[in-house]
KEPA-196379 format. One record per residue: x, y, z of N, C-alpha, C in turn. Coordinates in steps of 0.1 Angstrom, whole numbers. Each point is the difference from the previous one (the first is absolute). Layout:
KEPA-196379
(rec (X Y Z) (X Y Z) (X Y Z)) ...
***
This chain:
KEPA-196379
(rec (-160 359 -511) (14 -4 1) (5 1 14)) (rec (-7 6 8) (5 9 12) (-3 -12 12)) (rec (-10 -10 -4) (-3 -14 8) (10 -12 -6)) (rec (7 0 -7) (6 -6 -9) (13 -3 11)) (rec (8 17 1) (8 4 6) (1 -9 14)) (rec (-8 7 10) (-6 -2 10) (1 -15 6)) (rec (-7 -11 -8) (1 -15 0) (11 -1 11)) (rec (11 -4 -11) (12 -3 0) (6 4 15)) (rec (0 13 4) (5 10 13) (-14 -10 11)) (rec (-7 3 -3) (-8 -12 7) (3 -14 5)) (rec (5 -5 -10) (3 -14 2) (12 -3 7)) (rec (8 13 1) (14 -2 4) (-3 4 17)) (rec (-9 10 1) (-1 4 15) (-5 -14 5)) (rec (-13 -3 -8) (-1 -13 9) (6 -12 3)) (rec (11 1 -13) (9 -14 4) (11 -2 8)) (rec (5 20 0) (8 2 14) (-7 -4 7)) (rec (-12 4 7) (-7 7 14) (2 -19 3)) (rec (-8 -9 -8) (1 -20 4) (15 1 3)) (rec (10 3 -5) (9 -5 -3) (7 5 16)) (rec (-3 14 4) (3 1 12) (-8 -6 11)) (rec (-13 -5 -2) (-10 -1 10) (5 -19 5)) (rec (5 -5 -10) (8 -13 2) (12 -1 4)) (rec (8 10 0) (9 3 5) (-2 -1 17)) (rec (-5 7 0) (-6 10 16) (-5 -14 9)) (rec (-10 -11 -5) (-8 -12 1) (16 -7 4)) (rec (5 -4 -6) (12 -8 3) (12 4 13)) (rec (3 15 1) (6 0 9) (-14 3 13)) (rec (-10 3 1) (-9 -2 7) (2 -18 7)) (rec (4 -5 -9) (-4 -16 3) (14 -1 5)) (rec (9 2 -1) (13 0 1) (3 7 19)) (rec (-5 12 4) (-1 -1 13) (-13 -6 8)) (rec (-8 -2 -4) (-9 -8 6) (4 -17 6)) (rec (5 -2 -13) (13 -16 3) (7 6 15)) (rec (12 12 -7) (7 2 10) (-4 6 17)) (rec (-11 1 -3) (-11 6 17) (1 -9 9)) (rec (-11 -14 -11) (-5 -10 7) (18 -8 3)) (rec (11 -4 -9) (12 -7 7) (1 7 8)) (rec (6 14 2) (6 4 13) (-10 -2 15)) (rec (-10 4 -6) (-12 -3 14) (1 -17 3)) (rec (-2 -12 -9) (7 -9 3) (12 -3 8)) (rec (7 4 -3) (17 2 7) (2 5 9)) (rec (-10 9 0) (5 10 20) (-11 -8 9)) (rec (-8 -9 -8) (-7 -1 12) (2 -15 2)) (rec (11 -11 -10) (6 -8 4) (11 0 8)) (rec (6 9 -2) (16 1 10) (-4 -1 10)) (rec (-10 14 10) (1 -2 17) (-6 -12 0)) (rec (-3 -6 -8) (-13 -14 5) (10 -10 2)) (rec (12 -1 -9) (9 -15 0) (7 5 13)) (rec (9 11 0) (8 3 12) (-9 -3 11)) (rec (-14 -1 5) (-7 -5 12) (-1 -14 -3)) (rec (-2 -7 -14) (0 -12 3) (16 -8 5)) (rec (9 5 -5) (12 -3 -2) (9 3 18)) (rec (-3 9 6) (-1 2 17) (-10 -10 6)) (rec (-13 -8 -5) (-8 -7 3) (8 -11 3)) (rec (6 -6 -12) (2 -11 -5) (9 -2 10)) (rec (13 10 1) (9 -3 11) (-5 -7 11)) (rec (-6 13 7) (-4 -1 14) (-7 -11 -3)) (rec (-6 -7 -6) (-7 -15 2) (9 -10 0)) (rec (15 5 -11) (11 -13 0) (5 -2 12)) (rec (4 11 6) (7 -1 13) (-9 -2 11)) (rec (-12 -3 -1) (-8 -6 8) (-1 -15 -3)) (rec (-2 -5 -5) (2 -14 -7) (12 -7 0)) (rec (8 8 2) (12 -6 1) (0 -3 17)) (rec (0 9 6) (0 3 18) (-8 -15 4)) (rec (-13 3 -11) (-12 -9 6) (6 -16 -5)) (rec (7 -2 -6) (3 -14 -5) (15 -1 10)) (rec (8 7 0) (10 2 10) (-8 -11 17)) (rec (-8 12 3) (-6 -5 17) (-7 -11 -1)) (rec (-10 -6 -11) (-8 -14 -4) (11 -12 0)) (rec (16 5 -9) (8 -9 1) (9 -3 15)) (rec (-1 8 8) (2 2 13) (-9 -10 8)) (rec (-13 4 1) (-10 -8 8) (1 -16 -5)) (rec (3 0 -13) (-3 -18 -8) (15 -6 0)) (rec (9 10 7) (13 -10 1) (12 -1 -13)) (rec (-5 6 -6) (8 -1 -16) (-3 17 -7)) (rec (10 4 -3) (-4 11 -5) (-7 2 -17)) (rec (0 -13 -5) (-4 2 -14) (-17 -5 1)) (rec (-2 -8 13) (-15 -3 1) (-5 14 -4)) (rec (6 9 11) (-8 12 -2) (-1 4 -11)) (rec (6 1 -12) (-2 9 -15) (-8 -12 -3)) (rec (-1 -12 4) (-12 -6 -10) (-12 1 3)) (rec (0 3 14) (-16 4 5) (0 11 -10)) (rec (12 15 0) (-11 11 -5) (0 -5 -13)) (rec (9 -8 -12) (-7 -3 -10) (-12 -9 -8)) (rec (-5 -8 16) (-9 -9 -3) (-9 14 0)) (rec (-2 7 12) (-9 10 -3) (-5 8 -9)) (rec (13 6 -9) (0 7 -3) (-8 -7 -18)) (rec (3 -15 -1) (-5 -9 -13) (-13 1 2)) (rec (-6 -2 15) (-15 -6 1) (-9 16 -3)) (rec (10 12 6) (-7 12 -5) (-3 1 -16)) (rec (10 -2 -5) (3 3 -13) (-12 -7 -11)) (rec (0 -15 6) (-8 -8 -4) (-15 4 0)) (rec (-4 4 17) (-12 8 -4) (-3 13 -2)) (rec (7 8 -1) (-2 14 -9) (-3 -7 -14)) (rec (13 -10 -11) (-8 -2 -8) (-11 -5 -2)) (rec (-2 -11 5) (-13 -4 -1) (-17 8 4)) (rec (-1 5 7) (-6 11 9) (-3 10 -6)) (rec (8 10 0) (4 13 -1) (2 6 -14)) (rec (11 -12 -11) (8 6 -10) (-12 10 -10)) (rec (-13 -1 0) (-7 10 -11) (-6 11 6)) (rec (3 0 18) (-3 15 6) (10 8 3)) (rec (16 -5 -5) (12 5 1) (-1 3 -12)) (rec (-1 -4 -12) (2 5 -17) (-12 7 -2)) (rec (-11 -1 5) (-10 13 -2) (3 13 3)) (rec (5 1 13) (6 7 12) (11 9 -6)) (rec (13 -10 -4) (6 5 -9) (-2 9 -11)) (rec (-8 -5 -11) (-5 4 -11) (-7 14 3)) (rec (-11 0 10) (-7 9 4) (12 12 -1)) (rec (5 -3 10) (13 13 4) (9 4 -13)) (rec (2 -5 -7) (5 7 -14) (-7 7 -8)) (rec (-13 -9 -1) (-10 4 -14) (-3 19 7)) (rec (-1 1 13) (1 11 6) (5 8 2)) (rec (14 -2 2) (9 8 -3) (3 3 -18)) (rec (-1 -6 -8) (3 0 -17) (-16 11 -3)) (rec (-9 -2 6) (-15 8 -4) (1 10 9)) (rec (9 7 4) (-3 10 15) (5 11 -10)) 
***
């Protein structure tokens, strides 16, 4: 009778013990999500704020540089179409060229950061 008893107190310990062990599993998964976002996020911020200081300092160079091009060619709008012809014919071969060692490139740098 005494194994009879026993069972039952058995069945309950072990359905606590899953019942906490999936508990435990879930918020385990729950900061692991929240590791990998934050590590994402601190290590995108200082990166845009340098691109975003980049981007400047390139506009107000481009601007300067289409300014003095429209200067030399006599019209000041020649000059912004030189830097936009340039800037099309770049454009044109990065895609063509380039566009699957920039999305590799890309890709590479996240799948690394998300597995780190």
């Amino acid at each position: 009778m005494k194994d009879m008893e026993d069972n039952p107190n058995l069945l309950e310990t072990l359905l606590k013990r899953a019942s906490e062990y999936g508990k435990t599993s879930i918020e385990l998964a729950k900061l692991k999500t929240l590791d990998k976002t934050t590590d994402i996020i601190s290590s995108f911020i200082p990166l845009s704020v340098v691109i975003i200081l980049f981007v400047s300092c390139l506009l107000f160079l481009n601007l300067g540089l289409a300014l003095w091009l429209g200067e030399l060619l006599g019209k000041t709008f020649y000059g912004f179409f030189m830097v936009a012809a340039f800037y099309g014919f770049l454009g044109i071969i990065i895609h063509f060229f380039m566009h699957k060692w920039i999305k590799s490139l890309v890709g590479n740098y996240f799948i690394i950061h998300v597995l780190k």
